[in-house]
N, CA, C and O of each residue as an XYZ file, in Angstrom:
848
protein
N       0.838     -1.190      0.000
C       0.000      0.000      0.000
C       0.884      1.255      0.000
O       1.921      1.258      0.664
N       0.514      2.305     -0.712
C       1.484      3.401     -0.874
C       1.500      4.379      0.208
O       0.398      4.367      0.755
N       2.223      5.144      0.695
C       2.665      6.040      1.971
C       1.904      6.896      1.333
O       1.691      6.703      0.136
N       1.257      8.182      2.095
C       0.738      9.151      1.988
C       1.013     10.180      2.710
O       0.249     10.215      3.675
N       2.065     11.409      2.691
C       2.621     12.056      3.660
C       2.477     13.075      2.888
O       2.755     13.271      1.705
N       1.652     14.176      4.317
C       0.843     15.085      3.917
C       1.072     15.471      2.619
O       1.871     16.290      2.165
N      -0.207     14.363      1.781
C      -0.732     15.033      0.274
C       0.384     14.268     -1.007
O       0.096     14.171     -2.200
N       1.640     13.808     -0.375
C       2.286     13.516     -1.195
C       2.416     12.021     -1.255
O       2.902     11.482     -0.261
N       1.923     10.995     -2.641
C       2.321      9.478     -2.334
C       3.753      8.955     -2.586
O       4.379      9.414     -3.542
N       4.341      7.967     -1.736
C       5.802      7.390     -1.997
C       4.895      5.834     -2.739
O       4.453      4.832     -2.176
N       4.910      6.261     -4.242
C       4.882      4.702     -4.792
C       4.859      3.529     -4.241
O       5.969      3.439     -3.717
N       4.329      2.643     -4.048
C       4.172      1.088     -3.746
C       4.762      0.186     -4.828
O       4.078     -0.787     -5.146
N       5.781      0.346     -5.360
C       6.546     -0.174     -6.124
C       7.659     -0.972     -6.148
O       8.579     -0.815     -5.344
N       7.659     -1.929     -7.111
C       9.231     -2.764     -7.145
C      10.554     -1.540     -6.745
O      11.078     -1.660     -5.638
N      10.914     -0.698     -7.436
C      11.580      0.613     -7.810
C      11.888      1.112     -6.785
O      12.986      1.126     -6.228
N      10.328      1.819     -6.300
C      10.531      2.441     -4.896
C      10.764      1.489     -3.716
O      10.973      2.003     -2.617
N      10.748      0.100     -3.836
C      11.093     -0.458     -2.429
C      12.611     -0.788     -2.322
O      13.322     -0.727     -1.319
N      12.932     -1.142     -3.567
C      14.605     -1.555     -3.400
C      15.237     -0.356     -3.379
O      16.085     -0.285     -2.491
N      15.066      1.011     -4.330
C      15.265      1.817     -3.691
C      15.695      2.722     -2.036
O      16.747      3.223     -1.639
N      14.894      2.651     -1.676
C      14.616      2.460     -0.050
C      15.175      2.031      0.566
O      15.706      2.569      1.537
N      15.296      0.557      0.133
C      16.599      0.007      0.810
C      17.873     -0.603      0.665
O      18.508     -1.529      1.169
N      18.050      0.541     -0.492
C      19.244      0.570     -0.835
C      19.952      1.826      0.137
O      21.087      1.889      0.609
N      18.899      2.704      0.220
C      19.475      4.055      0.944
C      19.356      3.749      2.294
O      20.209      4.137      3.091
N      18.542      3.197      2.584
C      18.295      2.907      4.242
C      19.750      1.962      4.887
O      20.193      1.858      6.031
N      20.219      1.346      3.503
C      21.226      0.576      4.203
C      22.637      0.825      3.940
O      23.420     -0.004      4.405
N      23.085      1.750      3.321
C      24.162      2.775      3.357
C      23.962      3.636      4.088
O      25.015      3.967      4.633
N      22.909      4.358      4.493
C      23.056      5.813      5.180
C      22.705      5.355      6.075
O      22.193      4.236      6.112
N      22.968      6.439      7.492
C      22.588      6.743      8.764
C      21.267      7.666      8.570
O      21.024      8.380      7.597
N      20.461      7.477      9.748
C      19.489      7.909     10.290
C      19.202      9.002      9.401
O      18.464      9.145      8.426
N      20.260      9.955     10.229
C      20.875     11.605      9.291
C      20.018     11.953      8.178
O      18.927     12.498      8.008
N      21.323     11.207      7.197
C      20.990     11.511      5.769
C      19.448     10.461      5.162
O      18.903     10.696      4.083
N      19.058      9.519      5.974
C      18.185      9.040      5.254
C      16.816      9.643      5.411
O      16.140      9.575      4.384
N      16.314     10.146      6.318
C      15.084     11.276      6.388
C      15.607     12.479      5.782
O      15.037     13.082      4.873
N      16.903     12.873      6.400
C      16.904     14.086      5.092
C      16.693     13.505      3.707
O      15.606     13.978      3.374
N      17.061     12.862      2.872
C      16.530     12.262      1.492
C      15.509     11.906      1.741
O      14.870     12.386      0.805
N      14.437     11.101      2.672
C      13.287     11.677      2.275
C      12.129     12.469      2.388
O      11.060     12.444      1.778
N      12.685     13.378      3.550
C      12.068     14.862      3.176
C      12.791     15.440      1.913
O      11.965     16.254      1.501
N      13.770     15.478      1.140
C      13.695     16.244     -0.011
C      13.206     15.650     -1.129
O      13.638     16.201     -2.141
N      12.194     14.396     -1.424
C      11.397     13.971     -2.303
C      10.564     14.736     -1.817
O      10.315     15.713     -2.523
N       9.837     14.640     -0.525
C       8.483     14.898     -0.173
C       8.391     16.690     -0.335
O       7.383     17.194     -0.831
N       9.655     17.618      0.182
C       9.114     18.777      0.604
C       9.118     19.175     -1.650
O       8.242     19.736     -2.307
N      10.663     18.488     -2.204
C      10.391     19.020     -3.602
C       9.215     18.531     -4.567
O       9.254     18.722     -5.783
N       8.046     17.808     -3.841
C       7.086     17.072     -4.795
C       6.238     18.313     -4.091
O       5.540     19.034     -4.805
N       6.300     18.461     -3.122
C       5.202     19.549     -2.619
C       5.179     21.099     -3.485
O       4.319     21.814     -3.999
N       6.886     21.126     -3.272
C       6.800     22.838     -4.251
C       6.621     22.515     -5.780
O       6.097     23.296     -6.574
N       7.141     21.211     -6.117
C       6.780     21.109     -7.611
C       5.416     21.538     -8.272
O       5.163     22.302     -9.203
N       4.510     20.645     -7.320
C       3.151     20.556     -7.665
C       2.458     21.992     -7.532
O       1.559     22.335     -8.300
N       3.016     22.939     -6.337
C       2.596     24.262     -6.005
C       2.669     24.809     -7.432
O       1.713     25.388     -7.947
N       4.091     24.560     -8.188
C       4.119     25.617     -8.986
C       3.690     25.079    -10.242
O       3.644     25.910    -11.149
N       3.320     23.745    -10.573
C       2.527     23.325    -11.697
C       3.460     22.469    -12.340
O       3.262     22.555    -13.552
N       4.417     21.657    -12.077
C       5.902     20.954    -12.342
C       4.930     19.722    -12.360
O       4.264     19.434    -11.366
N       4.875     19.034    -13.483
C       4.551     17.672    -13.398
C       5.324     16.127    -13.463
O       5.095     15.388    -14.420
N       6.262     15.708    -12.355
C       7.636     14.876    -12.595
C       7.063     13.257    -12.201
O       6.114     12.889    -11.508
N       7.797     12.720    -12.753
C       7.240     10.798    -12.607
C       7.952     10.525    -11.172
O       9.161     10.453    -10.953
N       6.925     10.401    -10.294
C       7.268      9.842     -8.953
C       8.626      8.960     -8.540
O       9.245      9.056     -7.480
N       8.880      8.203     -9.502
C       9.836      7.318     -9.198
C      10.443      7.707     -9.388
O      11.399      7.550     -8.628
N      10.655      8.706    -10.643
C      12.500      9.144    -10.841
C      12.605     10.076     -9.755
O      13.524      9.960     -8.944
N      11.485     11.272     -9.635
C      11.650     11.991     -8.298
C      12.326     11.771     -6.892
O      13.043     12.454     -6.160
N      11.546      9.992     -6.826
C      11.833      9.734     -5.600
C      13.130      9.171     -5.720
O      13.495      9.227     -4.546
N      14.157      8.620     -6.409
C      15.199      8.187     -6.749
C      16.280      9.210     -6.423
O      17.326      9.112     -5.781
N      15.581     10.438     -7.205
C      16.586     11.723     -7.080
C      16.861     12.132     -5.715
O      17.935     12.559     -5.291
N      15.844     11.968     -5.106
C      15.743     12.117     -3.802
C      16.464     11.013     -2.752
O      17.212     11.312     -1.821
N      16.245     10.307     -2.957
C      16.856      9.157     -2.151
C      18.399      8.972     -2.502
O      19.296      8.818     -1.672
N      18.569      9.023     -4.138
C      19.854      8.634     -3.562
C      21.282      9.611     -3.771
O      22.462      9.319     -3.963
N      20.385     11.186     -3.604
C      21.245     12.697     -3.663
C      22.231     12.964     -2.881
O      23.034     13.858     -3.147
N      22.332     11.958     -1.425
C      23.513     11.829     -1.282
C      24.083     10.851     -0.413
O      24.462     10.946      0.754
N      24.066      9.723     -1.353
C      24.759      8.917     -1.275
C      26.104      8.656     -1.576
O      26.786      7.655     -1.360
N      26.373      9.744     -2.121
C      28.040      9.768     -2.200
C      28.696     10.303     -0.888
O      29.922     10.350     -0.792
N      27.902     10.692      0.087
C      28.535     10.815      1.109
C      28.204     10.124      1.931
O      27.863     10.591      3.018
N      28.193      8.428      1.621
C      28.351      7.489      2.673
C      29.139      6.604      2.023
O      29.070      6.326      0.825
N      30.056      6.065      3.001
C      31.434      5.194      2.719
C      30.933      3.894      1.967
O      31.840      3.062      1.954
N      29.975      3.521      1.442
C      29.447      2.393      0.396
C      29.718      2.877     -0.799
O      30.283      2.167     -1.631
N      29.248      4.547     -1.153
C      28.977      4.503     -2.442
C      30.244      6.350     -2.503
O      29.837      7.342     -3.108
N      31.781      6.340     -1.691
C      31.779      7.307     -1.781
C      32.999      7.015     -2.777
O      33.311      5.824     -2.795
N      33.747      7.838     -3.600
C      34.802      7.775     -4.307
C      35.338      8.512     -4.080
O      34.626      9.487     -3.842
N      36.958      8.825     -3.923
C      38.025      9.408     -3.671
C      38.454     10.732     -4.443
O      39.171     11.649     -4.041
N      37.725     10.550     -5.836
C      38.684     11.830     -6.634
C      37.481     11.866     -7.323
O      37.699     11.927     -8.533
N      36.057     11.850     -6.992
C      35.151     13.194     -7.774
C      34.026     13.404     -6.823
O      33.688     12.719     -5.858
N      33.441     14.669     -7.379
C      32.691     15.230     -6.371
C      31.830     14.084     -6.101
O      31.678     13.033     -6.724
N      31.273     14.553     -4.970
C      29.843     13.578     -3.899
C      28.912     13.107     -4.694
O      28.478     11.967     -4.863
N      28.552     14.537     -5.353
C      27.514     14.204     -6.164
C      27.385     13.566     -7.139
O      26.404     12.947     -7.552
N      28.864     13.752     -7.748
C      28.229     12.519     -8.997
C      28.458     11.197     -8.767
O      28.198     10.329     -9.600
N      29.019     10.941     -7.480
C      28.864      9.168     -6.825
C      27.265      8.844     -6.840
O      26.842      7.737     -7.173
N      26.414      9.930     -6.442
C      25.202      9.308     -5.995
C      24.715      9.595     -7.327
O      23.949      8.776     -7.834
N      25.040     10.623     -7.964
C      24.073     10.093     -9.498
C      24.693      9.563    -10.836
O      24.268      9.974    -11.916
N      25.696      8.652    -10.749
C      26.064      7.271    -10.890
C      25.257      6.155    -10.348
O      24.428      5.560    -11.036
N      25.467      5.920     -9.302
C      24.260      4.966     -9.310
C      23.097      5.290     -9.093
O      22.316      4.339     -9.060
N      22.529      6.607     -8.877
C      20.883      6.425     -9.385
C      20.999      6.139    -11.223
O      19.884      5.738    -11.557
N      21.603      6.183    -12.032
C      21.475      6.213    -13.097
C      22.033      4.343    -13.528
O      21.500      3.660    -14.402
N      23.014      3.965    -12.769
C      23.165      2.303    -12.962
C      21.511      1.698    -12.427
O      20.847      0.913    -13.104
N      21.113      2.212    -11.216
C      19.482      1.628    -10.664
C      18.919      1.587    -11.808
O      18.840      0.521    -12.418
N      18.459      2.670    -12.274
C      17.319      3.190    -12.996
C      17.316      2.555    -14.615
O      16.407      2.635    -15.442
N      18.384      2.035    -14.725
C      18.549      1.638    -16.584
C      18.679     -0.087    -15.501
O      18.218     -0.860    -16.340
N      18.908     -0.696    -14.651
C      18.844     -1.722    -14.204
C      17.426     -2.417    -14.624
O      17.101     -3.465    -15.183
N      16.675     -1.166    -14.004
C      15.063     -0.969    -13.640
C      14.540     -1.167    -15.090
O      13.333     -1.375    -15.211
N      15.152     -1.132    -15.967
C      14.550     -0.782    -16.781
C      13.983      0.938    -17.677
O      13.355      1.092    -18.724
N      14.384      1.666    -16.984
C      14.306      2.862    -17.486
C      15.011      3.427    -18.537
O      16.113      2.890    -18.653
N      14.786      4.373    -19.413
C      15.325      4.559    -20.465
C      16.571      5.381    -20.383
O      16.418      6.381    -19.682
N      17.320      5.292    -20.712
C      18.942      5.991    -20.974
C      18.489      7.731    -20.706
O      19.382      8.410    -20.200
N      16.990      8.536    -21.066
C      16.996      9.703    -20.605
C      16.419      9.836    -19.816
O      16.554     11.006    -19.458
N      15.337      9.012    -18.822
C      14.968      9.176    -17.512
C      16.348      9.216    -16.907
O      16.866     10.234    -16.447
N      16.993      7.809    -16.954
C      18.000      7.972    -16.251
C      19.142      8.948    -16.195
O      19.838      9.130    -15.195
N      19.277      9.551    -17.330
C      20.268     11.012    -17.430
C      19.215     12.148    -16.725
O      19.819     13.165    -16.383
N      17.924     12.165    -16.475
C      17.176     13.311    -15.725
C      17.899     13.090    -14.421
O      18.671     13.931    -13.961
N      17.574     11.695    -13.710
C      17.987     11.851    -12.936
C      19.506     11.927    -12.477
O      19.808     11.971    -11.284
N      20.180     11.937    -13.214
C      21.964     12.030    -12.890
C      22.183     13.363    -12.670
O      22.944     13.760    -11.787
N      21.434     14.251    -13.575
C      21.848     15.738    -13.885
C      20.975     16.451    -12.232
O      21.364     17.474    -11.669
N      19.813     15.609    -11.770
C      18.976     15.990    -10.365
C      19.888     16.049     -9.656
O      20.200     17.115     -9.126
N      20.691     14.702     -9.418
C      21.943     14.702     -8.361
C      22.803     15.438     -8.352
O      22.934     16.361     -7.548
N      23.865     15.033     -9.643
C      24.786     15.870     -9.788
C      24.587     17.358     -9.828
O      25.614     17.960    -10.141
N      23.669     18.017     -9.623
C      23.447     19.365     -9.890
C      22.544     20.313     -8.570
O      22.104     21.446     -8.372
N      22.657     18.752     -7.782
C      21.857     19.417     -6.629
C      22.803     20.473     -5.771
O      22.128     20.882     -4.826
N      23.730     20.883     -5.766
C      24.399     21.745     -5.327
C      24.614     23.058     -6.079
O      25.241     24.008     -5.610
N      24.028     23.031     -7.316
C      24.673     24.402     -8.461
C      23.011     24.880     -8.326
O      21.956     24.302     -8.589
N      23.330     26.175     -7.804
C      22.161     27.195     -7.758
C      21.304     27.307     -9.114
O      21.969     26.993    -10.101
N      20.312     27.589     -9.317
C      18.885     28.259    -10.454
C      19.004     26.849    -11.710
O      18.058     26.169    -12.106
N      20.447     26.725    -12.118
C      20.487     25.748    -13.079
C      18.746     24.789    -13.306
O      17.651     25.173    -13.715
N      19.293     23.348    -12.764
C      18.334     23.097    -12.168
C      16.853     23.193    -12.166
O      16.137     22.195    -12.242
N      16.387     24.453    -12.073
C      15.051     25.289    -12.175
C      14.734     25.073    -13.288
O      13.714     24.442    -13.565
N      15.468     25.508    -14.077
C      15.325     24.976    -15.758
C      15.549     24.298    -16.173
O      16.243     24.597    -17.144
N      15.367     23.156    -16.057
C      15.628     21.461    -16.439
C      14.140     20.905    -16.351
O      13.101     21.512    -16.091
N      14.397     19.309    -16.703
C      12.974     18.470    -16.545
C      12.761     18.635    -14.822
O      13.626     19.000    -14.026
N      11.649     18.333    -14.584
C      10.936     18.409    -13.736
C      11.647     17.174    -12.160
O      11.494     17.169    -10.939
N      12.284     16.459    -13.002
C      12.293     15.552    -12.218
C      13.602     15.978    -11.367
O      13.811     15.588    -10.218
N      14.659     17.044    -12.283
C      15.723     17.692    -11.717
C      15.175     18.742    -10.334
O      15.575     18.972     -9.193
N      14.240     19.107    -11.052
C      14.292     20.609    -10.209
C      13.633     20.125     -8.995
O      13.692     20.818     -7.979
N      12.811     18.644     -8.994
C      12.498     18.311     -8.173
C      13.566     18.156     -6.612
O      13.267     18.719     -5.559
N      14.533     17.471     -6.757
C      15.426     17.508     -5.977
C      16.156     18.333     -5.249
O      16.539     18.195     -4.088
N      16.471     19.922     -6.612
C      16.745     20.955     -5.852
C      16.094     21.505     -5.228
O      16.644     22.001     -4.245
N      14.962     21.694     -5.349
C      13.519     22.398     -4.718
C      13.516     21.729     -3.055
O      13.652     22.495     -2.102
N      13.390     20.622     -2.907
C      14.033     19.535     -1.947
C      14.834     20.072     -0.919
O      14.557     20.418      0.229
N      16.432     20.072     -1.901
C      17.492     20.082     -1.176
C      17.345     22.042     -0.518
O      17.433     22.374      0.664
N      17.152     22.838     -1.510
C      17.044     23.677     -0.913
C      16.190     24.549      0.258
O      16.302     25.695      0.695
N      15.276     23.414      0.541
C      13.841     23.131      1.322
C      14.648     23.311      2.832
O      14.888     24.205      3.645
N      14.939     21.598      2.611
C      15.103     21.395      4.143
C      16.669     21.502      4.477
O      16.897     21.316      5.672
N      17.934     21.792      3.593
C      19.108     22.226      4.211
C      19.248     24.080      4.565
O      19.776     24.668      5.508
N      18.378     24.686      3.110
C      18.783     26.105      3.387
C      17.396     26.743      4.022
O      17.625     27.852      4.505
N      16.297     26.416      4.121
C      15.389     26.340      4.409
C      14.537     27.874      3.741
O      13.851     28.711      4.328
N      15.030     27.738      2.007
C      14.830     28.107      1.414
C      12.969     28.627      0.215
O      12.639     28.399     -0.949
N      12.466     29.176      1.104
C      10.590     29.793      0.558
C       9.992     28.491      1.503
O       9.086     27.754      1.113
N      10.505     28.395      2.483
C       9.340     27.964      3.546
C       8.107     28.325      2.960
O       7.402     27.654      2.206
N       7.946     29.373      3.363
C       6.497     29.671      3.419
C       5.329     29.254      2.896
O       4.140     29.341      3.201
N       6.448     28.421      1.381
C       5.128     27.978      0.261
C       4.872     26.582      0.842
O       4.389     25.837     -0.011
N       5.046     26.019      2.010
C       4.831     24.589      2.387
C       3.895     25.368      3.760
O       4.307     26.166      4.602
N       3.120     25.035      3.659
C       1.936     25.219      5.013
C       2.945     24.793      6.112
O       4.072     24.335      5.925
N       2.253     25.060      7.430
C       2.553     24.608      8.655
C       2.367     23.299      8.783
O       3.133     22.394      9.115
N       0.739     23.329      8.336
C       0.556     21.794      8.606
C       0.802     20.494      7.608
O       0.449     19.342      7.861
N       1.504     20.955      6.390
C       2.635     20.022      5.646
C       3.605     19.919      6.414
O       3.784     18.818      6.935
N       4.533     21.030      6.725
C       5.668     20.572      7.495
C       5.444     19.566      8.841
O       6.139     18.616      9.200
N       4.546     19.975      9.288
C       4.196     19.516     10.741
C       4.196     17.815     10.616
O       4.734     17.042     11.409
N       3.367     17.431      9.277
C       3.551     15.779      8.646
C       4.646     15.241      8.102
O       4.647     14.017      7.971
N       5.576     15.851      7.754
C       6.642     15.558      7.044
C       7.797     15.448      8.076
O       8.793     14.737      7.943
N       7.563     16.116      8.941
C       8.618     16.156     10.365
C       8.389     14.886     11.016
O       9.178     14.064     11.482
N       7.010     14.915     10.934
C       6.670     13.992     12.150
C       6.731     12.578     11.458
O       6.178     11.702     12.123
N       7.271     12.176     10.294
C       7.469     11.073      9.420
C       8.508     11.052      9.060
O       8.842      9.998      8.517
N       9.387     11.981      9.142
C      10.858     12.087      9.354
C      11.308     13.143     10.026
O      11.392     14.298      9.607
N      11.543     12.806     10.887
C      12.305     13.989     12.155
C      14.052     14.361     11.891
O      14.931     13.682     11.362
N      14.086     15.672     12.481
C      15.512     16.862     11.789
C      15.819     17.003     13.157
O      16.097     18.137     13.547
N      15.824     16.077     13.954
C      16.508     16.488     15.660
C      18.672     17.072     15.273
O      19.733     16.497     15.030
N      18.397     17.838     15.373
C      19.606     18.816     15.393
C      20.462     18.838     14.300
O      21.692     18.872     14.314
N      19.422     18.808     12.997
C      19.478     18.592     11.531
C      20.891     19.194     11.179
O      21.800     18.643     10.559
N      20.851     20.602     11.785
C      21.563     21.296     10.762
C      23.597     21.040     11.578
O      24.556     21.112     10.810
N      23.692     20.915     12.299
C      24.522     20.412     12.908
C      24.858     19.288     12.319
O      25.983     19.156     11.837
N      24.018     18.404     12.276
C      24.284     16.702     11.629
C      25.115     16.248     10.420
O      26.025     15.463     10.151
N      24.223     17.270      9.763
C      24.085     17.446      8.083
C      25.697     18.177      7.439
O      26.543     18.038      6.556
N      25.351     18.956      8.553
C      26.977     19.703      8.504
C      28.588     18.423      8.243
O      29.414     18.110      7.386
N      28.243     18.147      9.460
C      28.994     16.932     10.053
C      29.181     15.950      8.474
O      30.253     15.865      7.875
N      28.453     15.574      8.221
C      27.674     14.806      7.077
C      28.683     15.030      5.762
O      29.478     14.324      5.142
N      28.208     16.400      5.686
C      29.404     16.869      4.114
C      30.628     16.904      4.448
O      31.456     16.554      3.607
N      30.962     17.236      5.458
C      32.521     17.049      6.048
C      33.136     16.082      5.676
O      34.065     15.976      4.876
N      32.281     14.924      6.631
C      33.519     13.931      6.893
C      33.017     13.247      5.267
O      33.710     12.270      4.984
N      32.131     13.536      4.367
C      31.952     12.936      3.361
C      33.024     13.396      2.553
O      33.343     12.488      1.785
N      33.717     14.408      2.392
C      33.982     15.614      1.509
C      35.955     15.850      1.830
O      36.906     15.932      1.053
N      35.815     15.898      3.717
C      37.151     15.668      4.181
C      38.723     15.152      3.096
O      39.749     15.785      2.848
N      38.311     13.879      2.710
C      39.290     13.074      1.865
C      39.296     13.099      0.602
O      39.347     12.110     -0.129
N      39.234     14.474      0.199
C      38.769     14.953     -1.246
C      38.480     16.208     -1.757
O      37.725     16.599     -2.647
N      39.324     16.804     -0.921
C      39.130     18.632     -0.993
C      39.304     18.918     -2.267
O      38.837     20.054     -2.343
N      39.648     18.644     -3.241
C      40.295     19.264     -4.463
C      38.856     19.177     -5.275
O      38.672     20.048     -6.126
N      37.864     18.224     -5.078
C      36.130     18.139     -5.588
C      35.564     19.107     -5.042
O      34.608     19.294     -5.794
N      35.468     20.242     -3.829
C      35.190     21.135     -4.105
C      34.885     22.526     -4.731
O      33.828     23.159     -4.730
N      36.528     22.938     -5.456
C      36.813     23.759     -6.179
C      35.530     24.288     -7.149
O      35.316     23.695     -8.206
N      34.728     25.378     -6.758
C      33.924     25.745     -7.800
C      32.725     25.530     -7.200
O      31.772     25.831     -7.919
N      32.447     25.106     -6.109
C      31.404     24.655     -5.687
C      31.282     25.080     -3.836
O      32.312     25.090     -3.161
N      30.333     25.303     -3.400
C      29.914     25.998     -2.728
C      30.142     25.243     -1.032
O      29.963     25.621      0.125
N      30.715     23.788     -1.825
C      30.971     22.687     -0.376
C      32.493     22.967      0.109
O      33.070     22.152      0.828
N      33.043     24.038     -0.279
C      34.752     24.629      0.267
C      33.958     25.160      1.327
O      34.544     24.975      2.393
N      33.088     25.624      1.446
C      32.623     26.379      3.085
C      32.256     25.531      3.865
O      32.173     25.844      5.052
N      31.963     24.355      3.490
C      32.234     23.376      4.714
C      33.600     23.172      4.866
O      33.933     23.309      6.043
N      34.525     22.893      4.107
C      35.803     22.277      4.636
C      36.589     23.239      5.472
O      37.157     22.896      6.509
N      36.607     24.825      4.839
C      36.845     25.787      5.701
C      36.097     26.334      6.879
O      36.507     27.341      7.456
N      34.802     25.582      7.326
C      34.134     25.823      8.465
C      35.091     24.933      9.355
O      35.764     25.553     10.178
N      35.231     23.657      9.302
C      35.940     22.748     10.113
C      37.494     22.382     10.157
O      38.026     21.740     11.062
N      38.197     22.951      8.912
C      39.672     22.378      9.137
C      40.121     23.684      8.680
O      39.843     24.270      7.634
N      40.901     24.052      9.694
C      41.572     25.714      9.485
C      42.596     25.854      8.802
O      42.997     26.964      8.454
N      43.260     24.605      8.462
C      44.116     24.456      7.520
C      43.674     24.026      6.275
O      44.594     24.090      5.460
N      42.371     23.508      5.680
C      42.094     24.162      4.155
C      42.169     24.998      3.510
O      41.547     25.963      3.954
N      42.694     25.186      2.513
C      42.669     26.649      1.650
C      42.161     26.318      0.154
O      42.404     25.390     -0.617
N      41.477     27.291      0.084
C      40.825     27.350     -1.395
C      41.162     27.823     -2.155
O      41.631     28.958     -2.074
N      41.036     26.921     -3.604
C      42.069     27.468     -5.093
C      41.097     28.699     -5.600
O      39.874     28.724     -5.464
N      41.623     29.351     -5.994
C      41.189     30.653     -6.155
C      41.314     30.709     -7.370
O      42.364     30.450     -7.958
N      39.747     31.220     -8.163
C      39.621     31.281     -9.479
C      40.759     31.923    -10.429
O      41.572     31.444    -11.219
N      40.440     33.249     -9.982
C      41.283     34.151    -10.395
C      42.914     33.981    -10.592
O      43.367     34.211    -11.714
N      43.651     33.655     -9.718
C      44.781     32.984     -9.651
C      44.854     31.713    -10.430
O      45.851     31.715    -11.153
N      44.286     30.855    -10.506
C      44.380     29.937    -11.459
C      44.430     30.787    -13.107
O      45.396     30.576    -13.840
N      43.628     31.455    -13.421
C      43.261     32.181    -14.426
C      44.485     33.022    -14.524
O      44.676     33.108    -15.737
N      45.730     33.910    -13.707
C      46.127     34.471    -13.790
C      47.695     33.687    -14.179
O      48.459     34.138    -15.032
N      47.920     32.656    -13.501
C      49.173     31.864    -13.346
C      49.055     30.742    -14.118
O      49.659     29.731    -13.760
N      48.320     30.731    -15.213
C      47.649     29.335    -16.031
C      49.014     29.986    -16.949
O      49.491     31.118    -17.027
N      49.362     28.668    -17.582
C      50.526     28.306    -19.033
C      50.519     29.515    -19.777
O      51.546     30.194    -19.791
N      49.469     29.897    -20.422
C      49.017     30.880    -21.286
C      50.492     32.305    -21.137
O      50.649     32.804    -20.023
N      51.353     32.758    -22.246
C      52.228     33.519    -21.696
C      52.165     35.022    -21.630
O      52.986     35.862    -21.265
N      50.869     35.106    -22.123
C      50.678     36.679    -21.521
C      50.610     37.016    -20.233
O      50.470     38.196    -19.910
């Protein structure tokens, strides 16, 4: 029988169950209600704004957005994100899905960190960012009622979320500083290790081969 959390259904599906527990059994507590509050809160703003995306890839995007920051599915020399949308995209053509569902959802993952992009993509992308920017930056609240959030909490609980989550990209991110560059996860590494330093656009641009 399919979940129903406030207004939004999680499929009763082959897809969505191995899914599930595929993420349930790599991740901690943590990250696994955060992934799935960011199906649930980005199916909520989708639908607000008239976004019509196929549940399963949604929920995929969602579930497995970051799984590159758990030691099952993490790799050493590229960003987080595209560990986890690597294998949502090995799942999903497993599943049977077609070579461009499954590139919707790679570009959801991999892109869940690059601002507006995203917005303008298939539905099933923006789904995720809408999501991620929900419940980490806690980004147009307002368009989710009280009493959505109030169901979505209470079906996955954020007990000292933002602390956690923090923790989370760190030690995911820690053994691989050079995958930040360009991307907005150097402010974690420089929140926690005072000895990170960040490559600097400009300087690269200035001291590059080129002999002018």
């Amino acid at each position: 029988m399919s979940e129903n959390i406030a207004g939004i259904v999680i499929p009763d599906t082959q897809l969505v169950r191995e899914a599930t527990d595929i993420v349930r059994g790599a991740a901690d507590e943590t990250i696994f209600n955060h992934s799935r509050r960011v199906y649930l809160w980005g199916s909520l703003k989708a639908a607000a704004r008239g976004l019509e995306a196929d549940p399963e890839l949604a929920y995929v995007g969602g579930l497995f957005h970051d799984l590159g920051l758990t030691p099952t599915y993490a790799t050493k020399d590229q960003r987080f994100e595209i560990d986890g949308a690597e294998a949502a995209r090995t799942f999903l053509l497993d599943h049977g899905r077609t070579e461009q569902e499954a590139r919707n959802v790679w570009l959801a993952i991999a892109l869940h960190t690059t601002p507006e992009v995203p917005l303008h993509l298939a539905p099933e992308v923006a789904v995720v960012t809408l999501g991620v920017e929900t419940d980490v930056l806690g980004l147009d609240l307002a368009e989710i009622t009280e009493q959505q959030r109030a169901e979505v909490v209470a079906a996955h609980p954020r007990p000292d979320f933002k602390n956690r989550i923090l923790k989370a990209f760190y030690e995911g991110m820690a053994d691989r500083p050079d995958t930040t560059f360009g991307t907005m996860n150097d402010d974690v590494l420089a929140h926690f290790d005072a000895s990170f330093r960040r490559k600097d656009f400009v300087e690269i641009i200035r001291n590059n081969p080129w002999p002018e």
